[in-house]
Kinemage of the C-alpha trace (Angstrom):
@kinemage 1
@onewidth
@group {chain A} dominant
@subgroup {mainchain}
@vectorlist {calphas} color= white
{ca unk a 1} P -8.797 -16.973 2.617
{ca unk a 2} L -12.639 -16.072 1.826
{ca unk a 3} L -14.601 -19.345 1.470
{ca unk a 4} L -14.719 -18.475 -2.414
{ca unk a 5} L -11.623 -18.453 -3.840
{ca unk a 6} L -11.576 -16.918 -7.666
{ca unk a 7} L -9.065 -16.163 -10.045
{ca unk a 8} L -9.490 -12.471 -9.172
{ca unk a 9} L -8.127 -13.402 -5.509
{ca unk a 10} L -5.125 -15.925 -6.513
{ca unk a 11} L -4.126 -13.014 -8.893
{ca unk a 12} L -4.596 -10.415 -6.271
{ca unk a 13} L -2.484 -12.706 -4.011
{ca unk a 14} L 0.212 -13.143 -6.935
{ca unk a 15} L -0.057 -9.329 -7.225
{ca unk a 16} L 0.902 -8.579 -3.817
{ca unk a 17} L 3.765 -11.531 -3.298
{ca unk a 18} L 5.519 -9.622 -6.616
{ca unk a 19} L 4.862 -6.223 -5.199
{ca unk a 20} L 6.521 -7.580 -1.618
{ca unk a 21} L 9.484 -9.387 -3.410
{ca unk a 22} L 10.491 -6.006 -4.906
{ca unk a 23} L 10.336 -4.242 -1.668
{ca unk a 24} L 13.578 -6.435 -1.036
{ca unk a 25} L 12.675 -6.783 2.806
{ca unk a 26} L 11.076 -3.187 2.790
{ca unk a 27} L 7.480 -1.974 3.408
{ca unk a 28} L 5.854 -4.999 2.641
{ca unk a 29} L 1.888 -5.144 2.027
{ca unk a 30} L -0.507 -7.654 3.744
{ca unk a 31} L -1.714 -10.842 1.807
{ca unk a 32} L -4.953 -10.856 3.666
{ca unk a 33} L -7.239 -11.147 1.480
{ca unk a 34} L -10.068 -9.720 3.743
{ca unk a 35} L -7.650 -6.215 5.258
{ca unk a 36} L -8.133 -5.594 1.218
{ca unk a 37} L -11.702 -5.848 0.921
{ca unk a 38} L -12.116 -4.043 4.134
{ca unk a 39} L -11.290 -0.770 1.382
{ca unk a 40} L -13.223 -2.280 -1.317
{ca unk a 41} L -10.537 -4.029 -2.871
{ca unk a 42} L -10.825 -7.654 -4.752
{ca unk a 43} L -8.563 -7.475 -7.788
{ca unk a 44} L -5.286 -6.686 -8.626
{ca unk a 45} L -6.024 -3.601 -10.678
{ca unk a 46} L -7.755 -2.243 -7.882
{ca unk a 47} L -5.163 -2.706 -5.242
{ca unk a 48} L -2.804 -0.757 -8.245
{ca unk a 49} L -4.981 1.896 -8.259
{ca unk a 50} L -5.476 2.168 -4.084
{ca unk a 51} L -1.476 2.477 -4.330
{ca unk a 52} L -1.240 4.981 -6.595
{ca unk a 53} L -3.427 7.339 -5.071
{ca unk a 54} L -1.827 6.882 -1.692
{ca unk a 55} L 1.223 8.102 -3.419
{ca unk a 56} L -0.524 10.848 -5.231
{ca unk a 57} L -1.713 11.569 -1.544
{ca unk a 58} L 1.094 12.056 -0.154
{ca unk a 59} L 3.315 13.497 -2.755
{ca unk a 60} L 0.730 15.531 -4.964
{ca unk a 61} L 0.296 14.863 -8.111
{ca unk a 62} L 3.350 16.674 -9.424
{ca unk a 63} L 5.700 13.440 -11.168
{ca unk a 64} L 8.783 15.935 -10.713
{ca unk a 65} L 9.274 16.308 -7.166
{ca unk a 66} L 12.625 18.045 -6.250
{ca unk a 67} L 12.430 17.604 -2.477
{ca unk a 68} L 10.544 14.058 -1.073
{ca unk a 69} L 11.104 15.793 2.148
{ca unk a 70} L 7.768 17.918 1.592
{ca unk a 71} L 6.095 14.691 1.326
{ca unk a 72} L 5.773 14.447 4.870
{ca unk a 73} L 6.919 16.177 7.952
{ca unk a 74} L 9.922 14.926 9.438
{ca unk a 75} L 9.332 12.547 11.959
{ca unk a 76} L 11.540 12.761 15.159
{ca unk a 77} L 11.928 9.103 16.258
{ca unk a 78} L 10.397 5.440 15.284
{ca unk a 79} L 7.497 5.348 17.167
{ca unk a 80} L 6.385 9.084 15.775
{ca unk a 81} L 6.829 6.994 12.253
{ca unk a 82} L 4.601 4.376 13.542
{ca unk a 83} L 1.670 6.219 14.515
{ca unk a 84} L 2.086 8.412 11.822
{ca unk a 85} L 1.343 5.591 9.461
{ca unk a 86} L -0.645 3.394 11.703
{ca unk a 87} L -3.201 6.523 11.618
{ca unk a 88} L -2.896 6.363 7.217
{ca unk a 89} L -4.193 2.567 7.413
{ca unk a 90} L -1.021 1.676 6.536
């Protein structure tokens, strides 16, 4: 934890427990408070908005997509996945 702790943090931290419990054992986002500032991020609506444009990113910003698939390429195996992401920040 930073050495001062606000409400903007403890609801950042809230933020990010609620978005991991719906991932249901899923992708699950770091609760390191300092990973998030690394990209500028300190409150919860920020973090919201980071998220939404690495959606928009990936998927355009067309809301009807008919095939996820041209999201991204297919990836042939697990650790193709891994550095795929791992070279997103993700």
């Amino acid at each position: 934890m930073p050495a001062r702790f606000t409400k903007e943090a403890q609801e950042l931290i809230d933020y990010i427990a609620w978005l991991n419990e719906k991932a249901k054992g899923g992708f699950e986002l770091t609760s390191d408070l300092n990973h998030w500032a690394g990209y500028g991020i300190h409150t919860k609506d920020q973090l919201g908005d980071y998220l939404d444009g690495c959606v928009e990113r990936e998927c355009g910003s067309d809301d009807d997509i008919a095939d996820y698939s041209a999201c991204d390429p297919y990836e042939p195996t697990w650790d193709a996945v891994s550095r795929h992401d791992m070279n997103e920040g993700w």
